[in-house]
C-alpha positions, 0 to 999 in steps of 0.5 A: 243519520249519525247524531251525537250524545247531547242530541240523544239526550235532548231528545230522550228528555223531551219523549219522557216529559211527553210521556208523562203528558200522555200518561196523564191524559189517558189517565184523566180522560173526559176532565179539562185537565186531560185535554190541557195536558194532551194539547201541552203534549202536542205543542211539546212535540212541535217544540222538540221537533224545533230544538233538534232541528236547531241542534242539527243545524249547529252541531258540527257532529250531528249536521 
């Protein structure tokens, strides 16, 4: 599948700020902070998965 540019760029913004996510719930393992964050990374995942979605169904490039 051929996307465009702001397509690559949506996704890599949300993959890095997952990351982090991640990053600090393995880093914090065992507080409430951890879980939080690994939940947030979760819900983060469902919502790039909604905005690229979107993005293919908008973008005559990409759809």
């Amino acid at each position: 599948m051929k996307t465009c540019q702001q397509f690559a760029s949506l996704r890599h913004e949300y993959e890095r700020e997952i990351g982090f996510m991640r990053a600090h719930s393995e880093l914090h393992a065992g507080t409430p902070a951890a879980k939080s964050s690994a939940t947030q990374a979760k819900s983060t995942k469902a919502r790039m998965a909604r905005a690229l979605s979107g993005h293919v169904g908008r973008c005559p490039e990409c759809g």
